[in-house]
Structures are given as C-alpha cells and as structure tokens.
C-alpha positions in Angstrom: 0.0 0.0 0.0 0.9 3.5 -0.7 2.0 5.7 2.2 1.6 9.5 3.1 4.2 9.8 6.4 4.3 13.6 7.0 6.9 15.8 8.6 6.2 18.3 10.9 9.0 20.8 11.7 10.4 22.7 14.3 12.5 25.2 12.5 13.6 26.4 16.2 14.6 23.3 17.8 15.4 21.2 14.9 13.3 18.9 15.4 10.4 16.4 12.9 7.4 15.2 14.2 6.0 12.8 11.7 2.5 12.7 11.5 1.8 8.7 9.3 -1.9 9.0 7.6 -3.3 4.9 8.6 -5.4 4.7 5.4 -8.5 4.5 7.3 -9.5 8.0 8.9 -6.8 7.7 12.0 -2.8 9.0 12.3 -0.2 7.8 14.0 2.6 10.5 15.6 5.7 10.2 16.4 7.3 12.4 18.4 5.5 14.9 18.7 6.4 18.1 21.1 4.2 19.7 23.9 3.5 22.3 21.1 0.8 20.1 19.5 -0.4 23.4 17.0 1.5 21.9 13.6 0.5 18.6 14.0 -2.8 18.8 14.7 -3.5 21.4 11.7 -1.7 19.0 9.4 -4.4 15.8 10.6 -7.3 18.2 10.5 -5.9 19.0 6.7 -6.2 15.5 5.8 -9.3 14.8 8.1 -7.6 12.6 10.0 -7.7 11.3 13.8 -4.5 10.7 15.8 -5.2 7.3 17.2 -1.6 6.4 17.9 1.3 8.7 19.5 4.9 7.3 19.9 8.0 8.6 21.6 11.4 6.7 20.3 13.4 8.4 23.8 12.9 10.4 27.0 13.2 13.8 25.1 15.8 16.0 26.6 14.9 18.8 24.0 10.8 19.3 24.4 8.5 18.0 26.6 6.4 15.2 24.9 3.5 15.7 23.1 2.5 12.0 23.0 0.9 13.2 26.9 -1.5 15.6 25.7 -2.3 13.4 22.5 -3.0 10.5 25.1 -5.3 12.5 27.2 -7.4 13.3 24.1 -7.8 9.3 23.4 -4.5 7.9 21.7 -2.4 5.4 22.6 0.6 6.4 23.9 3.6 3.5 22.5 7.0 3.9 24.3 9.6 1.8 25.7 9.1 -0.3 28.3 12.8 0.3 30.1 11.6 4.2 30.1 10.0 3.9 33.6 7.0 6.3 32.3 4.9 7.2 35.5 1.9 7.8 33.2 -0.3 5.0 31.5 1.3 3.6 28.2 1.8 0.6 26.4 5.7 -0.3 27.2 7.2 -1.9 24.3 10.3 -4.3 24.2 12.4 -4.9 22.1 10.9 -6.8 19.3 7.3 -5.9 20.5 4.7 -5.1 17.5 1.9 -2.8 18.0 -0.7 -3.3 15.4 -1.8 0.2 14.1 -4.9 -1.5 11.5 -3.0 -3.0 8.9 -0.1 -1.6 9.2 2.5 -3.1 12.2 5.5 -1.1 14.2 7.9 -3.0 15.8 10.1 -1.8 18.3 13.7 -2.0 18.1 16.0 -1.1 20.7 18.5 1.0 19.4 20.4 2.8 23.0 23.3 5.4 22.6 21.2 8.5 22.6 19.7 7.5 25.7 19.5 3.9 27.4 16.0 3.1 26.7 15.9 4.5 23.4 13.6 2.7 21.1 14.0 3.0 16.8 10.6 2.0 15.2 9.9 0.4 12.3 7.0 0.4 10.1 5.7 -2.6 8.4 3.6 -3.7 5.6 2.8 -6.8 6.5 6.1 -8.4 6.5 7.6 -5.7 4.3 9.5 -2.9 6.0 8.3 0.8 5.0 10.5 2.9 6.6 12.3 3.1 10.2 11.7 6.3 12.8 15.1 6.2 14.4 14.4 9.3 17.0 18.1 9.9 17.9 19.6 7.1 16.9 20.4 7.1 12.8 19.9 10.8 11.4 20.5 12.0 8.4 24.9 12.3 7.7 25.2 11.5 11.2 24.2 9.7 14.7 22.9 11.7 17.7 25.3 12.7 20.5 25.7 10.5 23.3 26.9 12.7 26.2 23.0 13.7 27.9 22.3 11.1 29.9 25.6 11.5 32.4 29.2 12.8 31.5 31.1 10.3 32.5 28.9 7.7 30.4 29.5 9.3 26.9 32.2 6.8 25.4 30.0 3.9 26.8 27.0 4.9 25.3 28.6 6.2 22.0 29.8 2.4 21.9 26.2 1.2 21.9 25.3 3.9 19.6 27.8 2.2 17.6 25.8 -1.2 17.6 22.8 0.2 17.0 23.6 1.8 14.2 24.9 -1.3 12.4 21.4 -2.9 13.4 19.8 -0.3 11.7 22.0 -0.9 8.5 21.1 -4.3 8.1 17.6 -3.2 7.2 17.1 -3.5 3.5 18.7 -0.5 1.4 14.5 1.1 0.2 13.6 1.6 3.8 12.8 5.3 4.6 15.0 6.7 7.4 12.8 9.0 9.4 14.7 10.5 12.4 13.2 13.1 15.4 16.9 15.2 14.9 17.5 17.3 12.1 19.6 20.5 11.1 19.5 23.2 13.9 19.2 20.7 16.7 21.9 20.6 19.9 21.4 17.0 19.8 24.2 17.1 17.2 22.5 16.3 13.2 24.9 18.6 10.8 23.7 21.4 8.8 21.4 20.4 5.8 17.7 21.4 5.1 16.8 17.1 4.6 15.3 15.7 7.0 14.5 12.3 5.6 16.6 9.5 3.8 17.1 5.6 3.1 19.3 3.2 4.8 21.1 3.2 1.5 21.6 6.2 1.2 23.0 6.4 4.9 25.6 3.7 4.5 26.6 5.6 1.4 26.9 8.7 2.2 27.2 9.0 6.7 30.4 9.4 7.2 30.0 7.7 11.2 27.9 4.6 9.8 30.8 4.3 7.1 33.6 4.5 10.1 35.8 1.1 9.6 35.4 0.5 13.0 33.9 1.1 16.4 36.5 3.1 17.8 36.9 5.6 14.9 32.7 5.9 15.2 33.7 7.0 18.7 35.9 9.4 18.0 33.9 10.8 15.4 30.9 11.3 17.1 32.7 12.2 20.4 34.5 15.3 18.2 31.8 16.5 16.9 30.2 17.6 20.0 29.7 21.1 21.0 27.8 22.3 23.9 24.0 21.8 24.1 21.4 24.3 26.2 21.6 23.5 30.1 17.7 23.2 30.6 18.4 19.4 28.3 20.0 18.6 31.7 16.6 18.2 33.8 13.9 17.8 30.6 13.9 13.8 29.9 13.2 13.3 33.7 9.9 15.9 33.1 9.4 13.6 30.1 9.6 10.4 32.7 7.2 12.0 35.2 4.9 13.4 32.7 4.0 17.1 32.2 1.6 18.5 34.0 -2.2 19.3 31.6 -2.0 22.5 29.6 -3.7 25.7 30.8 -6.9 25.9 29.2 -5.1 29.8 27.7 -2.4 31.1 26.5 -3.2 34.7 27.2 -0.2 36.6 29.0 -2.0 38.2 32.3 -1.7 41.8 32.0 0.6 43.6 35.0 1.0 47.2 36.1 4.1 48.7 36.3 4.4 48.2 39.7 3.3 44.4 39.4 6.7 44.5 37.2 9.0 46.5 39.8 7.3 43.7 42.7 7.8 40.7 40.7 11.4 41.8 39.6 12.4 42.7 43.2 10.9 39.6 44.4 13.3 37.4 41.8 11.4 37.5 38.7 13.5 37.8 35.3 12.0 40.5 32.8 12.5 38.5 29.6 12.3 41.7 26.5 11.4 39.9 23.3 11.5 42.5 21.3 13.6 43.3 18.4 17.2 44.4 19.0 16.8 47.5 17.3 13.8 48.7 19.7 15.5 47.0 22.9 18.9 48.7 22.0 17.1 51.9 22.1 15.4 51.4 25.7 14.4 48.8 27.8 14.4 48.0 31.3 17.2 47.9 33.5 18.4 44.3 34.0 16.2 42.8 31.5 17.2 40.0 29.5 16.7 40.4 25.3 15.5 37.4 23.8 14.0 38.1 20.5 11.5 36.5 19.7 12.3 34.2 16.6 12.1 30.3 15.9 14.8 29.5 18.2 13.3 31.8 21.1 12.9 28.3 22.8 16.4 27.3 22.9 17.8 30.4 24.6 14.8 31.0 27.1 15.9 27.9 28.4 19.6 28.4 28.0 19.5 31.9 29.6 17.2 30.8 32.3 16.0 28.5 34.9 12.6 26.5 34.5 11.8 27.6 38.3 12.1 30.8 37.8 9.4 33.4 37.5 9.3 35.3 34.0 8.1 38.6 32.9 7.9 39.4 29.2 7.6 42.8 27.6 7.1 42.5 23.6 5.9 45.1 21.6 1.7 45.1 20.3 2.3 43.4 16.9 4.5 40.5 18.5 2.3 37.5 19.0 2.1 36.5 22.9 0.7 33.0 22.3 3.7 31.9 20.1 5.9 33.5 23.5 3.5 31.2 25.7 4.0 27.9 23.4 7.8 28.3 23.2 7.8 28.4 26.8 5.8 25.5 27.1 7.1 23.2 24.6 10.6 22.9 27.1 8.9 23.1 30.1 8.7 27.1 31.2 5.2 27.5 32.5 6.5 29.8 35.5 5.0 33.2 33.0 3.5 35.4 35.7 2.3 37.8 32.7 3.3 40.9 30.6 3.8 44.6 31.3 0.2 46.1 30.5 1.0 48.7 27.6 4.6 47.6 27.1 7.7 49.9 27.2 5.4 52.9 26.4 3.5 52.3 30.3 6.4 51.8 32.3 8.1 55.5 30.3 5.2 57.2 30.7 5.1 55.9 34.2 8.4 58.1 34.5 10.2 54.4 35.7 13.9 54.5 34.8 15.2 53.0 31.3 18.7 52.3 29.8 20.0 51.6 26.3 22.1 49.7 24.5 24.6 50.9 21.7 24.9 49.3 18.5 27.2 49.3 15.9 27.4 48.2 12.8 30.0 45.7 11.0 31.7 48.4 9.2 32.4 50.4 12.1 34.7 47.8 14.1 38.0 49.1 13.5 39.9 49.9 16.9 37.7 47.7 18.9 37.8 44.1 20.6 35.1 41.4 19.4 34.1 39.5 21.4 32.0 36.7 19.0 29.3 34.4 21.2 28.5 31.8 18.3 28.7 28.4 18.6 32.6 27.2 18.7 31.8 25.5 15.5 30.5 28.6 14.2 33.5 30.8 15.1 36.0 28.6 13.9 34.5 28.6 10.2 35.0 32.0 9.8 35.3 35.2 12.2 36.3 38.8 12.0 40.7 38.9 12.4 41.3 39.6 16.0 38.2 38.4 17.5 37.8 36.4 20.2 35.5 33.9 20.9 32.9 32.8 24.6 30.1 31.1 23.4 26.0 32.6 24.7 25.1 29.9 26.3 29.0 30.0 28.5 28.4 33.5 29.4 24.8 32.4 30.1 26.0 30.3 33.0 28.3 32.7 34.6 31.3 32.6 32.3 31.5 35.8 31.7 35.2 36.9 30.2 37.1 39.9 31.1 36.9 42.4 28.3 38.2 45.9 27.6 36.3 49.4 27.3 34.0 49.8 24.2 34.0 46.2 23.2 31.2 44.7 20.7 30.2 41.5 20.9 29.2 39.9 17.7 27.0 36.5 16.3 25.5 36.1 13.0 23.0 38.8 12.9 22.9 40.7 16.4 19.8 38.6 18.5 22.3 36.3 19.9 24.8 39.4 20.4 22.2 41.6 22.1 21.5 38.4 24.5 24.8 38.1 25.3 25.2 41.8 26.0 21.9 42.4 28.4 23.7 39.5 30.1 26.8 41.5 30.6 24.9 44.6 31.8 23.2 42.2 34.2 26.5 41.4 35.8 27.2 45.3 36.1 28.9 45.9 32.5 27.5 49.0 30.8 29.9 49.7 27.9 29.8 46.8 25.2 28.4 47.8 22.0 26.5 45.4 20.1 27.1 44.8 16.4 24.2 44.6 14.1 25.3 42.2 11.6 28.0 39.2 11.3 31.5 38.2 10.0 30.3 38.0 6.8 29.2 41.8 6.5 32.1 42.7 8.1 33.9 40.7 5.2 32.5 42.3 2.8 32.0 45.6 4.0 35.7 45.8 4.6 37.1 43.4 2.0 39.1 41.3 4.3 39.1 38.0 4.3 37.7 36.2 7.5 40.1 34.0 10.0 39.1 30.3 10.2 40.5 27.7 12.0 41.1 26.9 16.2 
C-alpha cells in the first residue's frame, strides 16, 4: 500500500514530528512536542484522527507531546525500560503494536539515551521505513553525552551497535529520524530531513567509520555544547508534564506588578527586536527576540523555576511566546507589562539603552563573537575572540576591555549576550548589528578560520 508519512518541523529546535496517515481515517505521531499546533493542523488538513502517538526516547529537547495526545484518546507506545509514570503501552524490544493493517515494531537502538527505542514500520512483513528518533539521522548519529558525563564513550559504543542494526535493514527503507539541522542533539547542517538506509551507509560518514573506535571518536568530536535546561527535561518527560492551561493569554501587569515581581526574583525577559531593545528597555532585562529558536535560549539563559516577565511590543504575537515556553517546560509566566515599554516611560520608571554598531564600524575595537565554537571557527572577524551565549549564560562571563562589541551572525544572539553583561554590572559593550560575513564584505578582508 501507498503511504503518506508527513513531517512536521520545528524550525527552532530542529526537530520532525512525523505525522503517518493509517489509510482508514486515523494517524499515528511520532514524536511529537508539547506544542501540538502543527500537528494537529496537518491531521485536521487530511481529516484525520490521531489514534496512535509514539516517543522513540525520553526527550531531553521538548516535553512530549504523546501526553497531551493520550489525554485526548491515543495510545501512547514507548519503551518499556523508560519507567514512564503515566499509563502507556511499554514496548520491548521486538514488540509489535498493530496500528490497522499496518505493524510497528520496536527496536531497541540505545546510545542516545538507554531506553531508546527505533521503530519500524511494516507492511505486512515488508518494511516501510524506520523512525530512528536519535539514533540514525540524516549524515550523522545523535550525540551521546545527555544522559551522564562520565557515560558518553560507553554509550557512544552502543550507539555504535545500534547503528549497524539499523544498517542491516534492506537499502529502500525510509529513514525517518526526530533530529534534524539546527538541533543541539548534534545532526549537521542540511535542510533534509528524511533519507534511506542506502543512502545512509553511502553517504554517513559515522555509519561508514571502519570500526567502532573511529565511530567513537567521530561522534565524540563533533560535540559542542547543548542548552543546560536538556540537563533536567527527559526526567519531566519520565514523570509526565503537567495538563496545559486551558489559555495562552499573557495576564496583563501594572508597572508596579513589574517593579514587585522583579524585586521579588522575577527575570523581565524583552522579546523585542534588538533595534527597539537597544534603544530602551528596562534595567536588568534579558533580550530574547523573539524568533524560531526563542525556545532554545529561554531555556539556555534561564532557569525553568524561575518566575518570567515578558515585555514584547503590540504586533509580537504573545501566544507563540506562551508555546515556546511550554514546549521545554517554562510554564512559571506570571504575565506581561500592560502597555509595554510605552506604560512603564510614561510611568516616569527609569530605562537604559544599548549601543549598537554596525559591521563596518569595528575598526579599533575588541570582538568578542558568542557563536557556537563551531560557528567561530569557520569564519570570524581577524582579531576576535570567541565565549560562546550559552558559557556566558551560566556565569562565564570573560574579562573584556572598554568599548567592546560582541558579535553572532546577525545581532539577537549578540544583544543576549550583552543584556547579560549589563546584568552582571557591565555597561559599555556595543552590540554589532550584523555578522562576520558583513564585516567581510564591507571591509574586504578575508575572514580567519581555523582553532
């Protein structure tokens, strides 16, 4: 039989969905993030009913989806060695689930986490296609260093194995993994998001690695750093979230709600655009514009305990703020400033700015670039130097001389970095609108690349 399998992207955390049409009215999903909005408008697109939700792993990314989907009448498939403290059919290794003529059958596949579960679909005894979660992605295999530190080379070594399960399958079946470009869970830069098991052991450079120690080392080098709020989330995922609020209106607060709740330990979280933050915001806010990967550094910048304040300008949307939150776990949102940062100036409450600079204009001063290590090494402005968002997020903060500018690819990451150095007391780093590449071209010197 033919078969529609449809992804369902999360541009922000890098992350598929797949949404698999039964042929009879009902839908299977797999994977699916607390943020439920894309997958159920793509089965109410195809009038469908999801009558089936599966998790491969214990998400450290999002909080599950398969929850919420449960609660509305699926049933929820995951592994059995997950401990899940909610109702779920456990499945073993080897274990079929039959979805109405169509069969998945449960393969365990560990490395990205212990209990980790690939899942193959079936035609009656021919084999579709394979979600592999974290396991197999597309021109790599997911990183292996979550669960605990000092386990990474051991699980690596079983992500090893699993992987050469997964490339016995036959060389037709569809390879449909959970990580994909723009995920910390380490899947390489590339807009595909699906391939074969052909394909894979033709082209993935780790599945073609002669042997298990040089898959090791080539999946253990390729790691960078990951967001800190992965540390707590797959034990959230092994509890089970808690329902979702019947709204996701932001409750409107006073000025002085804000000065209270801010006194009190709140973080004012400014999602504005860096322009309008850089010209005035709140003293000791935190700018995190809001954009697809808003997610990533609300939970990178932040604690899940903590109370949040946002301010965000009229024509910013505060239900996609509210999802963001939610889909890793941040449902501490006491509200919004009433009127936004027109109320608390007119309220004659104190502002401060931000100065910004653009690429051309960096001549004389010290960079300091926050990207990715990665990032920085493939090309950077001469003289720069490099300490990474989420580092300076967790109280790295590097010493740095008057009138620096601190750089990314564009300025949100730049302006985060610097509202985070004016929260520790700095008030004299520029921010540079822009990246290396303007600067590049702008100046016509080549960039440095390299360590």
């Amino acid at each position: 039989m033919g078969i529609d399998v449809v992804p369902v992207v999360d541009d922000g955390l890098g992350n598929t969905t797949w949404l698999v049409d039964l042929g009879d009215g009902r839908a299977l999903a797999v994977d699916a993030s607390r943020d439920l909005r894309g997958v159920r408008a793509a089965a109410r697109a195809r009038g469908l009913s999801i009558a089936f939700a599966a998790d491969t792993h214990l998400h450290a990314d999002f909080v599950t989806g398969a929850v919420d989907l449960s609660r509305d009448g699926a049933l929820l498939l995951a592994s059995a060695a997950g401990a899940r403290a909610y109702p779920h059919r456990g499945l073993a290794d080897g274990d079929e689930a039959d979805l109405g003529g169509l069969t998945l059958r449960a393969l365990l596949t560990p490395g990205h986490t212990d209990e980790h579960l690939a899942l193959l679909l079936l035609d009656g005894s021919r084999p579709l296609g394979v979600f592999t979660g974290g396991s197999l992605i597309v021109g790599a295999a997911a990183r292996t260093d979550l669960v605990h530190p000092e386990r990474t080379d051991e699980l690596a070594r079983a992500q090893w194995r699993s992987l050469q399960r997964l490339a016995e399958l036959p060389d037709d079946v569809a390879v449909w993994p959970t990580h994909g470009a723009g995920s910390f869970c380490s899947a390489p830069p590339g807009v595909q998001r699906s391939s074969t098991i052909g394909q894979e052991k033709a082209g993935n450079a780790l599945l073609r690695a002669e042997d298990e120690d040089a898959f090791v080392a080539g999946l253990l080098g390729g790691l960078g750093t990951y967001p800190r709020y992965f540390r707590h989330l797959a034990e959230v995922n092994r509890r089970g979230p808690a329902p979702l609020p019947a709204t996701t209106d932001l409750r409107p607060l006073s000025d002085v709600e804000v000065e209270v709740a801010a006194g009190r330990g709140a973080v004012v979280v400014d999602v504005r655009p860096v322009e309008r933050y850089a010209a005035a915001h709140l003293p000791g806010s935190l700018s995190i514009p809001l954009r697809s990967a808003f997610a990533t550094w609300l939970g990178w910048t932040t604690e899940p305990t903590t109370p949040l304040v946002v301010v965000r300008d009229d024509d910013q949307d505060g239900a996609e703020i509210v999802w963001q939150a939610r889909k890793i776990g941040y449902d501490r949102l006491l509200g919004e400033l009433a009127g936004g940062l027109a109320a608390w100036q007119q309220s004659g409450r104190a502002t401060t700015s931000t100065v910004v600079v653009g690429a051309r204009a960096l001549d004389g001063r010290r960079v300091l670039d926050v990207r990715q290590r990665s990032e920085f090494t493939a090309g950077r402005v001469a003289g720069a130097g490099n300490a990474e968002l989420g580092r300076l997020a967790e109280g790295d903060l590097p010493a740095l001389p008057d009138g620096a500018a601190v750089m990314c690819g564009h300025g949100e990451r730049a302006m985060t970095a610097a509202s985070l150095l004016e929260r520790a007391g700095r008030r004299d780093v520029a921010v540079v609108v822009g990246g290396p590449e303007d600067w590049a071209r702008h100046t016509g010197r080549p960039l440095e690349t390299g360590p």
